[in-house]
Residue, then its C-alpha position, 0 to 999 in steps of 0.5 A: x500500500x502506498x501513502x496515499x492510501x493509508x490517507x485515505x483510508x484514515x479520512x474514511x475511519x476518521x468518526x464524525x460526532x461529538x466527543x464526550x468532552x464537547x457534550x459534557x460541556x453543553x449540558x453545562x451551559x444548559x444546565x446553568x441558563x435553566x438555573x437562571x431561566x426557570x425561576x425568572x419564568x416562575x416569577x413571571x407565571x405567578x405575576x400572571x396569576x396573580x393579577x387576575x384577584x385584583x382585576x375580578x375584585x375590581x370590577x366585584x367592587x362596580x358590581x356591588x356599587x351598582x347593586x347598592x344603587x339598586x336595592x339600596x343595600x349591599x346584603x345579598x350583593x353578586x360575589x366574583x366567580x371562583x377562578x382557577x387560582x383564586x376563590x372569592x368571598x364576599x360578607x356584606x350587610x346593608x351597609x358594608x362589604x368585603x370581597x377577598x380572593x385567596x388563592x388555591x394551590x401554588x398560589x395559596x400565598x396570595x389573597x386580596x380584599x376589598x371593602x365599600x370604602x375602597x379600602x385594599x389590602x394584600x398579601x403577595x407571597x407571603x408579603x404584605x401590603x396596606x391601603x393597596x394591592x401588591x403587584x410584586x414580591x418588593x412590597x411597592x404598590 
């Protein structure tokens, strides 16, 4: 056999692929986006959730006012629907209400209120607020 094809024939033997070494290190670099990835997407997602209590008590509150005008009382007033996340409670008597939504399963560290003065508090992962509703975990309205 000449040189040129033993050449040859170590082109045709040569693998292709990837080595042990090339995979080992793009499962890493996988591995460290997912560790920063997925509890951004987490927050994101539970952000989302959660902004559907504030928005179904909101317009719980025009719902109670409109039947206020109507039968001059809020007792018996129409209370939001439960959600997925969120059930809702709503105490009234003639003259006063409250509507929370607390959250079911993962989002059972949420729960929003409302009253006939519009006053609004919150607990948003398990961070309180005062006088309005949470929007994230910082405690800022």
């Amino acid at each position: 056999m000449s040189n040129s094809t033993i050449v040859r024939l170590r082109q045709f033997t040569k693998s292709k692929g990837f080595t042990l070494i090339e995979l080992m290190i793009a499962v890493a670099i996988i591995g460290i986006i997912s560790s920063v990835a997925l509890p951004a997407y987490n927050d994101y997602v539970e952000k989302a959730r959660a902004a559907e209590a504030p928005s179904a008590l909101a317009d719980g509150r025009v719902k109670m006012e409109q039947y206020f005008q109507d039968n001059r009382s809020y007792d018996g007033g129409p209370c939001p629907q439960d959600t997925q996340f969120f059930t809702f409670v709503c105490d009234s008597d003639a003259t006063t209400y409250t509507l929370t939504a607390q959250g079911v399963g993962n989002m059972s560290n949420f729960q929003f209120s409302i009253d006939q003065n519009n006053t609004k508090s919150s607990i948003y992962d398990g961070v309180a607020g005062v006088g309005c509703w949470l929007t994230n975990k910082s405690g800022a309205c």
